[in-house]
C-alpha positions, 0 to 999 in steps of 0.5 A: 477709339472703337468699341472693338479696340477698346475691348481688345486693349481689355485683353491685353495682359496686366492693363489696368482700367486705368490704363486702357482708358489712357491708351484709347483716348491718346491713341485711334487704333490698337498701335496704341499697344506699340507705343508702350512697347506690346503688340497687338497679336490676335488681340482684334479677333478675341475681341471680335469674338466676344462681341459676337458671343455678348450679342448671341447672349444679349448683352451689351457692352458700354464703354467708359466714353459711352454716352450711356456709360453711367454718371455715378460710375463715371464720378469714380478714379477707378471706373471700368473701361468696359462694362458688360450689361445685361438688363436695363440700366435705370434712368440716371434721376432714380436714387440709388441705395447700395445694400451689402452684408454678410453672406452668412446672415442671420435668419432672426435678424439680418434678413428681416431687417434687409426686407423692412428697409429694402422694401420701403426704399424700393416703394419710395422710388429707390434702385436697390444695388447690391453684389448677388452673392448669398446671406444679405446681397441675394435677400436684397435683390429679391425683396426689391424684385418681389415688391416690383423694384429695380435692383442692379446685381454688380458680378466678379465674373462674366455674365456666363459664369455666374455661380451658384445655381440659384444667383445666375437664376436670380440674375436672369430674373433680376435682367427680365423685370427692369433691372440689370445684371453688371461686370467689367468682366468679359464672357468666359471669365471665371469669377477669382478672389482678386475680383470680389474686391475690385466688384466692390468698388463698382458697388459704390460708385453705382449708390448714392449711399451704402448701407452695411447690414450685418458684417463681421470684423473682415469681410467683403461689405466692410471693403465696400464701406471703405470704397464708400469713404474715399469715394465719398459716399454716405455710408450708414451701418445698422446697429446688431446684438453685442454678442453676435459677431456678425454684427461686429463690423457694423458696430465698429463702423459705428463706433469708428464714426465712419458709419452713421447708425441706421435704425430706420429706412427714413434716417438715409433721407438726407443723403437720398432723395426719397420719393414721398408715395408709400402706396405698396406694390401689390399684385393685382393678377388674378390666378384661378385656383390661386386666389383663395390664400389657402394651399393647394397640391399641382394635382389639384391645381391641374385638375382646376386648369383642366391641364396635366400636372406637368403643364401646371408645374411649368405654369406655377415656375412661371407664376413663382418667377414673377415673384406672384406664388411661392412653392411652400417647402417640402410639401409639393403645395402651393400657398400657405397660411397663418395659425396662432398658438397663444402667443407666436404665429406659426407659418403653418405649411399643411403636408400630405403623402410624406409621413415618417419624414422630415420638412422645413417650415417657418416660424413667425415672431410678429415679422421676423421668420425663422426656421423651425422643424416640422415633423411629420410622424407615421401615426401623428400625421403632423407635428408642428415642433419648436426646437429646445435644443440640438434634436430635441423639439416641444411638440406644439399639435399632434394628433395623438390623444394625449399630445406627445409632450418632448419629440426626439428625432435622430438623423439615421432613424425614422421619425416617431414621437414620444408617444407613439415610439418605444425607442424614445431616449429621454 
């Protein structure tokens, strides 16, 4: 059966994947809907129409008799009839790894641990596979994208309805630098509850090994791991806290036997053919005004590239989407750098023209980055602040002769330090 007629049995109501594929290797043409009792209405123009609308927005559509339908999926009882792909599909020979987790990760430890083991698959020749939702799958895809990876994105909707705002941007990124965006969903289909399930299966077949980081008792990654199970994947779960519950589901599936414990990226080596080059990927570009480590403001920058400001901030978007500059947050600049305070390094972002107000920074221990306030105080010009507890931050540096000591800072009030303000309330 055609390409066309394949994607016309797709839209014919409540035909499984299963169902499609059974009807287009028995039948030549749509007469197959005859035979089970259906007709096929309009079913060839929708199907026309999304084929044009597919090559309008690049993307291709493969089926499940495809040539380059992809063997892992292939393997699977539930493969899709149809896939919708936009990207490269990797070489079958790359090993792939299967990283999900909760979308509500935590900063101290789910997101470190995803960057750790996702970057060193990715320099040991790994495709990284995940589901481009937020927490664990997006920290994934852009850790294997930042380190010159190939990651694929697996979607429950089509590829022109991706939400929110930052995963269709991810995706279009993800497409751009050798990796690829998949669905089995047609152009115009809205991502549904039902869906995220079904996205899942696909997750799996795609790996060779599913790696659940960070899960609470119920949720979608544990719907992975199970998928993982019948189709007989190797499924690993890192271990977390006892007292976090988004570790729980990891640490049940641990306990369960039906994960094995992942506390290094070596110990998936059994079940994945890691390449033995660990050579980081590095950036070797060479960016004017760029190069020295240290920040810089867009107009600065500008005045270097002998540019107006808009022209430079169209160039530092395109630089930030190749992964090779970071825009520091809240700031406006471009850059950053490390200062230690006896024994914690502080991520320390230096802010201009925004007194009285505060930004977002980064707070390092050894490789973990948490969120930490910065405040930046109309006389103190900067303070670098450690949270005790809910709106209450220990002054780390202050300009301030004595330094302030306790800060406090209220929602629905201009910041001031202790030292500088008469309305502190102790």
């Amino acid at each position: 059966m055609e390409l066309i007629d394949i994607i016309a049995l797709s839209f014919a109501g409540r035909l499984t994947s299963a169902e499609v594929r059974e009807l287009a290797c028995s039948h030549t043409t749509l007469d197959a809907l005859e035979a089970i009792g259906r007709h096929p209405m309009d079913l060839e123009e929708q199907a026309q129409r999304q084929h044009e609308r597919c090559e309008e927005l690049g993307i291709s559509i493969i089926a499940f008799n495809d040539p380059r339908y992809l063997h892992r999926l292939r393997a699977i009882e539930t493969h899709p009839a149809l896939l919708y792909v936009k990207g490269a599909l990797p070489p079958e020979s790359d090993s792939s790894v299967g990283v999900v987790g909760t979308r509500s990760c935590t900063i101290h430890y789910g997101k470190p641990v995803t960057e750790t083991f996702v970057e060193e698959w990715t320099r040991r020749g790994c495709t990284i596979v995940s589901g481009l939702a937020n927490g664990i799958d997006m920290i994934a895809h852009e850790t294997c994208l930042r380190h010159g990876g190939k990651t694929i994105a697996v979607i429950a909707s089509g590829l022109d309805k991706i939400t929110p705002i930052p995963a269709n941007d991810l995706s279009d990124r993800i497409a751009q630098s050798n990796g690829c965006v998949i669905t089995e969903h047609a152009c115009g289909i809205k991502a549904q509850p039902p869906y995220f399930p079904a996205r899942n299966r696909i997750i799996s077949g795609l790996s060779d090994a599913i790696v659940v980081i960070e899960s609470k008792k119920k949720g979608g990654a544990l719907i992975t791991a199970d998928f993982a199970s019948k189709q007989g994947k190797a499924l690993y779960a890192v271990p977390g806290p006892i007292n976090s519950t988004r570790s729980e589901g990891c640490n049940a599936l641990i306990r369960s036997g039906q994960a094995q414990c992942l506390t290094s990226a070596d110990d998936i080596s059994n079940d994945v053919n890691l390449s033995q080059s660990q050579e980081p990927l590095t950036n070797t570009c060479s960016i004017p005004g760029l190069d020295d480590g240290e920040p810089h403001l867009v107009d600065e920058l500008a005045t270097r590239w002998q540019c107006t400001i808009s022209e430079a901030l169209s160039r530092l978007m395109a630089l930030e989407m190749e992964g090779k500059v970071q825009q520091l947050p809240g700031s406006g600049m471009w850059g950053g750098e490390i200062r230690r305070y006896g024994d914690t390094e502080i991520q320390r972002y230096v802010v201009t023209g925004l007194r009285g107000y505060g930004v977002t920074e980064l707070r390092r221990y050894g490789g973990t980055e948490v969120p930490i306030s910065c405040v930046v105080d109309y006389r103190c010009n900067l303070l670098l602040a450690i949270p005790i507890h809910w709106r209450k931050y220990e002054v780390l540096s202050c300009n301030s002769n004595p330094p302030c000591g306790v800060y406090h800072v209220w929602s629905d009030e201009r910041p001031a330090c202790s030292a500088h303000s008469q309305r502190t309330r102790q």
